[in-house]
Every structure is written in structure tokens, then in C-alpha cells.
N, C-alpha and C positions, 0 to 999 in steps of 0.2 A: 597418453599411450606412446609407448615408444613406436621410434620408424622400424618397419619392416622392410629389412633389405630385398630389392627383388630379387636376387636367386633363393635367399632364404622362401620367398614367397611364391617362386614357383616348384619348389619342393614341396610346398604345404600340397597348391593343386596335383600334384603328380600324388598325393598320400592314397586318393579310391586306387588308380589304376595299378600303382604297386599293392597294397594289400588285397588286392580281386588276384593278383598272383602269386601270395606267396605259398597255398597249396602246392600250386603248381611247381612252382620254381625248388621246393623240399622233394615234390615225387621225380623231375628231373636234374635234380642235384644242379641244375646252373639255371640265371635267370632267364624268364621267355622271352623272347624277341619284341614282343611289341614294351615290354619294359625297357630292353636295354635300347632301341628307338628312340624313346621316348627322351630316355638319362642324355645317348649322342643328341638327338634337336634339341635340346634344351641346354646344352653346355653344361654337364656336369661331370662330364670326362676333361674338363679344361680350366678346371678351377682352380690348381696350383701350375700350370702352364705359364712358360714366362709369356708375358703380352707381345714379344716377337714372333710367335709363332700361334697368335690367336687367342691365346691365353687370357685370365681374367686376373694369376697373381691376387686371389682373394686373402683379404685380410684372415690371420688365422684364427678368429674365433668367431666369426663370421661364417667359415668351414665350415665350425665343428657347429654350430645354427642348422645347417647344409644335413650333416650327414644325420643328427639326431632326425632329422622332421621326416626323412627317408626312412630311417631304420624304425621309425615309431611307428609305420610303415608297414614293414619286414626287415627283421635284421640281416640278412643276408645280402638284401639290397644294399642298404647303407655301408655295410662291411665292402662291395667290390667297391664302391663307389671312391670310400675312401683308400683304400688299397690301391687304385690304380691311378689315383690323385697325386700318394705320396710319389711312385714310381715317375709320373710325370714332371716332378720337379728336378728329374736328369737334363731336360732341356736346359736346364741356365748352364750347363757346364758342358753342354755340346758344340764344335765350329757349326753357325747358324746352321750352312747348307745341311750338315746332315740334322740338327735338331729340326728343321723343316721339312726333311724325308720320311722323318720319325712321326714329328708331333704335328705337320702343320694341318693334316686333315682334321676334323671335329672325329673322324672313327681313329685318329691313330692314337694308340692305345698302349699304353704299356704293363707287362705282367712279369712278374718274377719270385722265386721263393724266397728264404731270409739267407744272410749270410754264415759263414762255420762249418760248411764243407769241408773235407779233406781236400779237396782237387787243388789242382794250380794254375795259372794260365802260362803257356811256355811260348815265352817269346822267339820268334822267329823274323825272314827279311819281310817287312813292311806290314807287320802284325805278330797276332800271338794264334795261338792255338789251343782249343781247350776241351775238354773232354769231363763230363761230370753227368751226374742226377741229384733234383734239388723237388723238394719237397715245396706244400700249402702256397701254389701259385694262386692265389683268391684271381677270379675272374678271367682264368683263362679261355673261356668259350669268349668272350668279346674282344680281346685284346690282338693285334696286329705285329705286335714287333714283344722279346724276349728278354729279358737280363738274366745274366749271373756274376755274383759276386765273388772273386777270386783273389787269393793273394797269386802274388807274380812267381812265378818260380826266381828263387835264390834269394828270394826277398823278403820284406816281414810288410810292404804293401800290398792293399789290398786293391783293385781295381773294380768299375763295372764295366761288363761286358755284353753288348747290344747285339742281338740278331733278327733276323725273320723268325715269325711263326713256322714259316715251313720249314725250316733246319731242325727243328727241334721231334725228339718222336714223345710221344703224351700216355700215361701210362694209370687206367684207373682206378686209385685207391678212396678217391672219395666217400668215404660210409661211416659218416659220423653220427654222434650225438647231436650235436646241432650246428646252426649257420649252413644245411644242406645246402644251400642254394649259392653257395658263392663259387663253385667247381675248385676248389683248392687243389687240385692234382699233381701228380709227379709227371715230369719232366726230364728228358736227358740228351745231351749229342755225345757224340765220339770225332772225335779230331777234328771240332769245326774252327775255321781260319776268321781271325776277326782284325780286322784292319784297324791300323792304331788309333784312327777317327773317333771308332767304337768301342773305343775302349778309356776310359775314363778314371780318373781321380772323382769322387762324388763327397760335397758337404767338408768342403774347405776350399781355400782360397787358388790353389795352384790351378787349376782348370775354370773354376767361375768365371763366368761371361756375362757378367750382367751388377748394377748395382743394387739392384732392387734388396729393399730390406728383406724381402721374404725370403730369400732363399739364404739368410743370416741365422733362419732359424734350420739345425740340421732334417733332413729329411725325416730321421724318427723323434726329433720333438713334434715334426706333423703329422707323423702317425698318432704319437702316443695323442695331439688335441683330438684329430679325426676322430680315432677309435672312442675313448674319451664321451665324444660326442653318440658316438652309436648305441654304445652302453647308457647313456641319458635315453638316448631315445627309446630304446627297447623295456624301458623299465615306465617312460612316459606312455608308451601303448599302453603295457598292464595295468597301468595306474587310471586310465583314461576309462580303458575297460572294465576295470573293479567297479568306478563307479556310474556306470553305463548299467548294470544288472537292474533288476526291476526291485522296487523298493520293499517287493516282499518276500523276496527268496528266503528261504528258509533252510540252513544247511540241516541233514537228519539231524534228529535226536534234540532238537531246539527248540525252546518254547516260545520263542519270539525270532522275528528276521533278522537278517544279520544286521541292517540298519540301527538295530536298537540295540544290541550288544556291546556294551561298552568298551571290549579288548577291540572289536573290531575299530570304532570310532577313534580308539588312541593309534591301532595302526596307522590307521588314514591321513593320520596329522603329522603324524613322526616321518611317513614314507613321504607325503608332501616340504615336511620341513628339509627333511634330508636331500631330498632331491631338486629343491632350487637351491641350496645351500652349495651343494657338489657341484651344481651349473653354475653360481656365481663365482666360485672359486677357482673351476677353469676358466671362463672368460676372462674375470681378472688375470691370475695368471699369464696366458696367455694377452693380455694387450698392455700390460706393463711391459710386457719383453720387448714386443715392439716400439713402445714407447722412446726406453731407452737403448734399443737399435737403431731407430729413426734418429736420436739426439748424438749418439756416440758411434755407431759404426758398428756394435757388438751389445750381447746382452751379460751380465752381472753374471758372475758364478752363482750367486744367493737365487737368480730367479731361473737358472736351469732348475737349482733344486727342488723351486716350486712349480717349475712346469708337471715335472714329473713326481712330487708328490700329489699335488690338483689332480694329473690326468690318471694316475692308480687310484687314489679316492673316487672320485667321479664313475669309475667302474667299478669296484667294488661295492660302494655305495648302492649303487644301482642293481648289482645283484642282491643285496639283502631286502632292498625293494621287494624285487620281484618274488625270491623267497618267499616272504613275509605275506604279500597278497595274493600268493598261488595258495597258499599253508591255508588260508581264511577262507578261500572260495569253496575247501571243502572236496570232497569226491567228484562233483562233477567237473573240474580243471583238468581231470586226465585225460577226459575224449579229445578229440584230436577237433571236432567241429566247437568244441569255443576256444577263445584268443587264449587261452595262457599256456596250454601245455609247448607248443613253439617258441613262448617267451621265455619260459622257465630252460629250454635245450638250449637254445638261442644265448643267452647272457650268462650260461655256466659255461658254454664253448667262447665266450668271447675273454671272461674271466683266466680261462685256461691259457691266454695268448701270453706274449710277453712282456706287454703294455701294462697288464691287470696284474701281474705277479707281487705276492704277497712281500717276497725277496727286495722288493723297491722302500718298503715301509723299512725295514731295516739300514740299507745303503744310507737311504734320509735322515736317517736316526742319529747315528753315526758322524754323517756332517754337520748334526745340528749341534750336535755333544762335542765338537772339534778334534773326532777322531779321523783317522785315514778312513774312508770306506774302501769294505771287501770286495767288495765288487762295481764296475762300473752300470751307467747306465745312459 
């Protein structure tokens, strides 16, 4: 048997008290307190943290261990988790004192929406100034400190930009299909002053402050493992749960249980082949880059491609999963009191992110064919 990392293994024990909430944490669209407690004592707001400021610098498929055993869980948990993970690996590019202001509590916490705003940040004497609303901050009910992502005015760089929670005013559009639980809300300031400290170059070399290979990897190849990993998990619940049913359910209209019906039996094999298949091909992935990042300094153009075709597979995959054994469970998967109708909202809201876009399989295609790709990723 393979070793079990202990963070991976105290994710596993944290699985009852997260799943005993994620009723909850759907009817109040962000997670309970004794959840997110639990996530700060147990260090898993400080998993991509660089080790200067408490940090564990987890290896990154080791993470993505992390956020699957969480979100198998509840996916919504697993989604801030990893959300606020990628956000924390702004520490390696902060002067220490302020990454210590920020990061070095076990609650300091960072949350911010994606970048592609119109806004700018306009520089002024001994800072900038900025004025915006940004969208899907996953986890902002726990998080202590803010980003936004800004090109510079006059510029075509793009900067991050760090504040307090209290600067910012919070604005509730939360009401989705699914991942209720992660607070993804909008956000906005009007002419807040950001000191040039707080304001950063992120995911290349001109601000990094640290050797550590991990932060070699850009912050959305961490996302894309994280997330990656939540879509494993969320599809490992349903699968767990399929076959957890009692051996003689019988959906209507059947003259035998579903156990003995042979489409059912081929789903179960395929949705199990598939799904360690998609999990061995992110970790791979994933610890070859490392591999040779630790040997060389940087990792191959060949194995970003395969980060991110691993980490779109690995999601995608996962939702045909679920699909596939919410489809078989028949009429009773839509009440809300058994596990799949959450799973099935859950993994088509995660699908729907940027990570899971279909758009990536083409990009890859592309560079496999030795064309230019259209788009980046």
C-alpha cells in the first residue's frame, strides 16, 4: 500500500464533518464556521504558503490528494479550499514584512476574482490607485485580505493588487446552479490607494522571493492541479455512493435490481477505469514538471501542455462520471436528501470554470499538430 501523506490524511478525517455540512453550506451559499475552523487548525489555508511565513509549499500533486478527499466531501468546500491556496502563493513574490502581515496568521487568507477587467491601476506618489468590480471571489466569507488584478495604466502590465477586507464593499450575486457554497461574490472599491509594497508582478521572476521550486510552477497551473483534483473528488463521492445503494434497489419499470443489469455493471467499470486513469495522468503530470524543475530550474514547454491537458481531462472526465451514474440511479437522484443531485450541480458548475473548458482540448491539439495555438492557456 502506498504511504499516505499526513495532510492528504487529515483530509480523509475531516470527510464526516464536511459532508454533515454541505446541506448547510448550499442553504447559506458560504461555508459554516465550524468547517472553515476546522480547514484554519488543521493547515489547509497554508498549503501553497511559502514556508517563511508558516507555510507547508506542498508538493503539487500531493495538493491536488488535498483538495479531491475534501470535495469528495462537498464540492464546494474543496473549491474554496483550493481557491484560496492558489491566491496564497502571492507570498513568494511579497517583501517578507508585508507577506507576514498578510499570510503569517493560519486565518490570513486571501480571496480575489479572475483577471480581464477593464479597470487600470493609476499610479500615483508612493502607490497606485484603483477603482474596479470583480466577479466569482470563491471564499470570501473567510478570507482576511483582497486582490485585484490590474494592468497598470499606460501599460500593457498587468499587476496584483492587495487590500484589507474592509476596503472593499461585497455585493450579493451568489445564486447558482451549483458550488453554492463557495460565496463566489462580487466585490468593488472606488479610488483605493495601494502602496507599491502591495502591489506586485505575480508568476515570473522579477518580484520572486524565494527559490522554492513550487512557486516555478505559475499560479494557474495550481489552480488548474487543485481544481483538477475537486472534479476527481466530486465525481469519487458519486461513485462511492452509487455503490453504497442497497443491492436490491430496483429503478421502476425493472425486472431485476440494478446490480444485475448489465449496462449498469459496464458503467461501473468504465466510470472506475476512467477515473483512476484521469487521477494517474494528473499526478503524473504534475510531478514530472516538478521533476524537471527541481533538475533544471524551469519545466519543458511539452509538460505545461500536459499539465493542462491532464488537468481539463481529469475534469471533464469526471463530469461524464457523474453524468453517467446520476443517469442510472434513475428518478430518485433528483431529491435533494440523496448524494447525487448536489453532485451532478456541483461538477457541471465546476466544468463551467476555466480550468474545464472544452477550448483547451483544441489549444493542445494544435501544439501537438505543430500549429501556432489560438489561444493561450
Amino acid at each position: 500500500m502506498p504511504t499516505v501523506h499526513p495532510q492528504v490524511q487529515k483530509a480523509r478525517d475531516l470527510m464526516p464533518l464536511i459532508a454533515a455540512a454541505s446541506a448547510e453550506n448550499d442553504d447559506i451559499r458560504e461555508l459554516t464556521q465550524p468547517v472553515v475552523k476546522a480547514l484554519i487548525d488543521g493547515g489547509f489555508f497554508t498549503m501553497l504558503k511559502t514556508k517563511s511565513v508558516g507555510g507547508m509549499e506542498l508538493k503539487p500533486s500531493i495538493f491536488a490528494q488535498v483538495t479531491e478527499a475534501i470535495a469528495s466531501a462537498d464540492g464546494s468546500t474543496g473549491w474554496v479550499v483550493c481557491q484560496s491556496n492558489g491566491c496564497s502563493t502571492t507570498s513568494a513574490y511579497l517583501d517578507p514584512a508585508v507577506a507576514q502581515e498578510i499570510f503569517g496568521r493560519p486565518d490570513g487568507i486571501v480571496a480575489w476574482g479572475p483577471p480581464g477587467s477593464p479597470y487600470e491601476g493609476t499610479p500615483v506618489e508612493g502607490g497606485y490607485r484603483i477603482t474596479g468590480k470583480w466577479r466569482f471571489m470563491s471564499g470570501s466569507q473567510n478570507a482576511t485580505w483582497l486582490g485585484a488584478h490590474l494592468r497598470v495604466k499606460g501599460t500593457n502590465e498587468v499587476k496584483t493588487f492587495l487590500y484589507p477586507k474592509s476596503s472593499a464593499t461585497f455585493h450579493d450575486i451568489w445564486h447558482t446552479l451549483g458550488l453554492r457554497g463557495t460565496a463566489s461574490n462580487e466585490y468593488s472599491v472606488d479610488d483605493l490607494f495601494i502602496p507599491h509594497e502591495r502591489a506586485i508582478y505575480r508568476d515570473g521572476p522579477r518580484d520572486r522571493r524565494t527559490e522554492s521550486p513550487l512557486y516555478r510552477f505559475t499560479s494557474n497551473q495550481l489552480y488548474s492541479i487543485g481544481f483538477g483534483g475537486v472534479a476527481l473528488g466530486i465525481a469519487r463521492g458519486t461513485m462511492d455512493a452509487f455503490l453504497a445503494l442497497p443491492p436490491e434497489k430496483t429503478r421502476r419499470g425493472a425486472g431485476k435490481p440494478m446490480v444485475e443489469n448489465n449496462v449498469v455493471q459496464s458503467h461501473v467499470a468504465q466510470s472506475e477505469a476512467r477515473w483512476r486513469s484521469a487521477r494517474y495522468f494528473l499526478h503524473a503530470a504534475a510531478d514530472e514538471a516538478l521533476e524537471t524543475i527541481e533538475e533544471r530550474g524551469e519545466m519543458d514547454p511539452d509538460q505545461r501542455t500536459r499539465l493542462r491537458l491532464a488537468s481539463t481531462w481529469a475534469i471533464q472526465s469526471a463530469r461524464e462520471i457523474v453524468n453517467t451514474l446520476y443517469h442510472d440511479c434513475g428518478s430518485m437522484a433528483v431529491f435533494e436528501e440523496n448524494p447525487f443531485e448536489r453532485r451532478l450541480r456541483d461538477i457541471h458548475t465546476v466544468a463551467q470554470q476555466g480550468q474545464g473548458r472544452i477550448l483547451h482540448y483544441e489549444t493542445v491539439g494544435q501544439i501537438l499538430l505543430g500549429l501556432t495555438p489560438e489561444n493561450i492557456f
